[in-house]
C-alpha positions as CSV (number, residue, x, y, z in Angstrom):
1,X,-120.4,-13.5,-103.8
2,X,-120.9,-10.4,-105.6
3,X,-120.5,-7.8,-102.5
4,X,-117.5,-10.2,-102.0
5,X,-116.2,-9.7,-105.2
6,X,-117.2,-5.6,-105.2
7,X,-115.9,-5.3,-102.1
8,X,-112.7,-7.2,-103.2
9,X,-112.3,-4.7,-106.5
10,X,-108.9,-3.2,-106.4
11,X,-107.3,-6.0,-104.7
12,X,-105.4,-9.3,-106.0
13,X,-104.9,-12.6,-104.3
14,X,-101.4,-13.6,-102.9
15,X,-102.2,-17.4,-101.8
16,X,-104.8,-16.9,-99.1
17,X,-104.9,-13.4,-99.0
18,X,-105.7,-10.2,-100.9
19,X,-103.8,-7.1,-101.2
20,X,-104.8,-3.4,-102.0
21,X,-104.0,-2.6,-105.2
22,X,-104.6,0.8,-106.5
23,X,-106.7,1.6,-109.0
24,X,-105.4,2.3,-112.8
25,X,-107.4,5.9,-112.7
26,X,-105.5,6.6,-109.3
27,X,-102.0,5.9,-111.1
28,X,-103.1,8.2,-114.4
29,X,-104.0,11.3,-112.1
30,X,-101.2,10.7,-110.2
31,X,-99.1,10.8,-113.2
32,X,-100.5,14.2,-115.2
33,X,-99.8,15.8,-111.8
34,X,-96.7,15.0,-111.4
35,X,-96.1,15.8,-115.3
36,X,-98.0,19.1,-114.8
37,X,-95.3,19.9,-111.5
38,X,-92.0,19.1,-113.9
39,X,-93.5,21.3,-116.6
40,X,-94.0,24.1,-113.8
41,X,-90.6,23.0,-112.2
42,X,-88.5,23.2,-115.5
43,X,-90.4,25.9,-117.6
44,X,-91.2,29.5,-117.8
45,X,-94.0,31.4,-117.8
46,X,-95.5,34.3,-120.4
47,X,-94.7,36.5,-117.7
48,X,-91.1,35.4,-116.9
49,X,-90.5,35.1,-120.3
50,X,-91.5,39.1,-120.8
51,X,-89.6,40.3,-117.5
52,X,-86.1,38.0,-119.0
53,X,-86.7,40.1,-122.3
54,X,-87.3,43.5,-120.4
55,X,-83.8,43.0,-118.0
56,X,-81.9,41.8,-121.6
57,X,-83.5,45.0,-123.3
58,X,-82.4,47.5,-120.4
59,X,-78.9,45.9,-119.8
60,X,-78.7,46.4,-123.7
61,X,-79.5,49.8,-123.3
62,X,-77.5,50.2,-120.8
63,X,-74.1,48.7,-122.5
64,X,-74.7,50.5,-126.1
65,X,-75.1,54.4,-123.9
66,X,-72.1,53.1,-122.2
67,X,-70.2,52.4,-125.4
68,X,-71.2,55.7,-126.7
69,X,-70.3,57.9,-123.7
70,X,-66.4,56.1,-124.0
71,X,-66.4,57.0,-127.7
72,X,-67.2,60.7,-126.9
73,X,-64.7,60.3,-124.3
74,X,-62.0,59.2,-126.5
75,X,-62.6,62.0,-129.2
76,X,-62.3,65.0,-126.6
77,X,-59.2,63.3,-125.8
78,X,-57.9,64.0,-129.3
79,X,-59.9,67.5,-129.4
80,X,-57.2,68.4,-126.3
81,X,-54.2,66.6,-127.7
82,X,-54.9,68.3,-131.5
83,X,-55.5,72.2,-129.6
84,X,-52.0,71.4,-127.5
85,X,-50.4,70.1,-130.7
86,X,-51.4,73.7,-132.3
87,X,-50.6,75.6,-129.7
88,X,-47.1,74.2,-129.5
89,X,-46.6,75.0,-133.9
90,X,-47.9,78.4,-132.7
91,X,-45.1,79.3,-130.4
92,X,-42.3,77.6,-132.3
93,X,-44.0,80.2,-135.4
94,X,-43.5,83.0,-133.0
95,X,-40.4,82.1,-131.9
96,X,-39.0,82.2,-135.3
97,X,-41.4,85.2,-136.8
98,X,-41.7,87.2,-133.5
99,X,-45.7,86.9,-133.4
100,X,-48.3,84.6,-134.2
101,X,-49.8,83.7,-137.6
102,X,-52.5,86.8,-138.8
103,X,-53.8,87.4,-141.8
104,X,-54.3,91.7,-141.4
105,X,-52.3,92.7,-138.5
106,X,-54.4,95.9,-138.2
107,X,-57.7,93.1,-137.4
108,X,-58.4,90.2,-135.8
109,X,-57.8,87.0,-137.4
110,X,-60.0,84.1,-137.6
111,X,-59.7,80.6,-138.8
112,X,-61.2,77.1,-137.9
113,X,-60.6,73.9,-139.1
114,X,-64.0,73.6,-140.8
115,X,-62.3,76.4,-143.4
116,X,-64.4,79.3,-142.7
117,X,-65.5,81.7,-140.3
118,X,-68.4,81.0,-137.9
119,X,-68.8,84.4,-136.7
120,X,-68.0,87.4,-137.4
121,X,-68.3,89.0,-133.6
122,X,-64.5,89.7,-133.7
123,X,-64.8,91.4,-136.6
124,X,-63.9,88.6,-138.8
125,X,-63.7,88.1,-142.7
126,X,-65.7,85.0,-143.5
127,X,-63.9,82.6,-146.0
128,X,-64.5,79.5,-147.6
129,X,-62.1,76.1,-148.2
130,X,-61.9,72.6,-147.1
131,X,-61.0,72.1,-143.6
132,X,-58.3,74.8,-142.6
133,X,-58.6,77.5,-145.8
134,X,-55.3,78.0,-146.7
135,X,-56.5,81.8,-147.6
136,X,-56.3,82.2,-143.9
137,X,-52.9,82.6,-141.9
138,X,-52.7,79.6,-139.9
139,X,-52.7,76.9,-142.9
140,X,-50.2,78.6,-144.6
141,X,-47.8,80.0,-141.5
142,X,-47.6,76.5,-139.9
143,X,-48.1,73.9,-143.1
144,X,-45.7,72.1,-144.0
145,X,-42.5,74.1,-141.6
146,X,-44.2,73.5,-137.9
147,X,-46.7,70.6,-138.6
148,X,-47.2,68.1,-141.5
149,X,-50.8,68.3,-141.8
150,X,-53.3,70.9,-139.4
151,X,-55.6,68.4,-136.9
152,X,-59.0,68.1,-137.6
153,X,-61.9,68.0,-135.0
154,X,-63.1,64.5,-135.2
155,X,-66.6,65.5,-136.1
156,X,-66.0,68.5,-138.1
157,X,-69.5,69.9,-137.4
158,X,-71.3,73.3,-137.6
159,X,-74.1,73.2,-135.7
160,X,-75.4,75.1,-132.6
161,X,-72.5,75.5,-130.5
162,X,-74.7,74.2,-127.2
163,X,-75.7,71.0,-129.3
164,X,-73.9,69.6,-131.7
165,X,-71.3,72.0,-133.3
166,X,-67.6,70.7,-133.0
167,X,-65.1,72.1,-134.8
168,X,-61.3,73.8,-133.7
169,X,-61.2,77.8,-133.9
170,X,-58.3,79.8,-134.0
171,X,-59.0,83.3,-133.5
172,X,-55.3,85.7,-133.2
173,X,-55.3,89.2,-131.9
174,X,-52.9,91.7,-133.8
175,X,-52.5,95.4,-131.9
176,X,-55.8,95.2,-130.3
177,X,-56.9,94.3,-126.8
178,X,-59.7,91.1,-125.8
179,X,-60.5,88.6,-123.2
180,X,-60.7,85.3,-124.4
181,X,-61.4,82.2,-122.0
182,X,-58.4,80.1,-121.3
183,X,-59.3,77.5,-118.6
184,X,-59.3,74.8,-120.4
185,X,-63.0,73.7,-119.5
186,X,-63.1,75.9,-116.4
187,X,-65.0,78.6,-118.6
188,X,-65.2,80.5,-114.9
189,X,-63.7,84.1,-116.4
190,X,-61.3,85.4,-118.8
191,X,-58.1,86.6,-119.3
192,X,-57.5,89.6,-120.9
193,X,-54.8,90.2,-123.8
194,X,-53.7,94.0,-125.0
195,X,-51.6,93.4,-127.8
196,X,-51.6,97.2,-129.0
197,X,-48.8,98.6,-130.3
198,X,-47.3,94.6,-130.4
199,X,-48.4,93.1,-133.5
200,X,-50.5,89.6,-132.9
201,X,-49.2,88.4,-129.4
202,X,-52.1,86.8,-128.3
203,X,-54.4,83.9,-129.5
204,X,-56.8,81.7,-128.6
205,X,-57.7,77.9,-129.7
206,X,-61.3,76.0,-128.3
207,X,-63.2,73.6,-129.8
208,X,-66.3,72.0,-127.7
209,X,-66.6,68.8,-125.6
210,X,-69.0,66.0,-126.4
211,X,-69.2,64.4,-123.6
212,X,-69.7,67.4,-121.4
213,X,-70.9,69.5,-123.6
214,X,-69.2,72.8,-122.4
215,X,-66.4,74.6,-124.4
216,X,-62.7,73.4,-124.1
217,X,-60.1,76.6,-124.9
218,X,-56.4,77.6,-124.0
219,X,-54.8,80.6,-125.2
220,X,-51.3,81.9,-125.9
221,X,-49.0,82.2,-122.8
């Protein structure tokens, strides 16, 4: 009766008959298995947590230099639509006056919108001011009859000049001969100006790029 009964374990009696019937242990492993597979089905790993956070980082990283590069973009935009704006005052002055804004007409005149002169290898008097010094010539030749107020660079920066200077320079040549570079940002080679015996026929305007770095100039027709 016993080997009956142990052989008979797992099973249940339907009328005459006994049936199979699993046993509880069987159901409960069956069970954390098939717990264990949704976990693994539906959730994420350390790793695939870290490689999510990576891609997220890089595509951040990504956006943000992107957002920069169109900001620099945008502010050489204004760097080229401030030197044209100039350069149009400049030949309605000279239209009127006969030449272009100077302060000696026996030098060469310098003047940036960061009030003060850079460098002197023209020859230039330094000077000191807010953003164009009106103790220069341009400030005071084109303020308030040609343009209401002189453009500023949008940075305003002295700096090194391959880095991050960016600032607008005027420099005028008055009965004296020089080359200056006048291709806009084709800085290839440059055009020379004799303006001796003429008075100040010639200038040149240039500021520098952000977003390519290089040097952005146009001179006087």
């Amino acid at each position: 009766m016993v080997s009956q009964f142990s052989a008979l374990r797992g099973c249940f009696k339907f009328g005459n008959f006994y049936r199979y019937q699993p046993h509880k242990s069987l159901y409960l492993f069956r069970s954390r298995r098939i717990k264990q597979a949704l976990k693994r089905s539906l959730g994420f790993t350390l790793i695939e947590i870290m490689i999510v956070i990576g891609v997220v980082g890089i595509v951040s990283v990504i956006g943000y230099e992107g957002y920069l590069n169109t900001q620099k973009t945008a502010r050489d935009g204004k760097r080229k639509v401030d030197l044209e704006t100039i350069a149009q005052a400049l030949e309605n002055y000279k239209a009127d006056n006969g030449q272009y804004p100077f302060d000696d007409p026996f030098t060469t005149s310098c003047d940036s919108s960061l009030g003060f002169v850079v460098s002197n290898a023209l020859g230039c008097a330094a000077a000191t001011g807010g953003d164009w010094s009106a103790s220069l010539g341009l400030k005071p030749a084109l303020v308030p009859n040609y343009l209401s107020k002189l453009p500023i660079d949008p940075i305003n920066k002295f700096g090194s000049y391959s880095s991050d200077s960016s600032f607008y320079n005027y420099v005028v040549i008055c009965d004296y001969a020089y080359k200056f570079y006048c291709g806009g940002e084709n800085q290839v080679t440059r055009t020379s100006f004799d303006c001796t015996g003429k008075g100040c026929c010639a200038y040149g305007l240039d500021t520098r790029l952000e977003s390519t770095k290089k040097a952005y100039s146009i001179c006087s027709p």
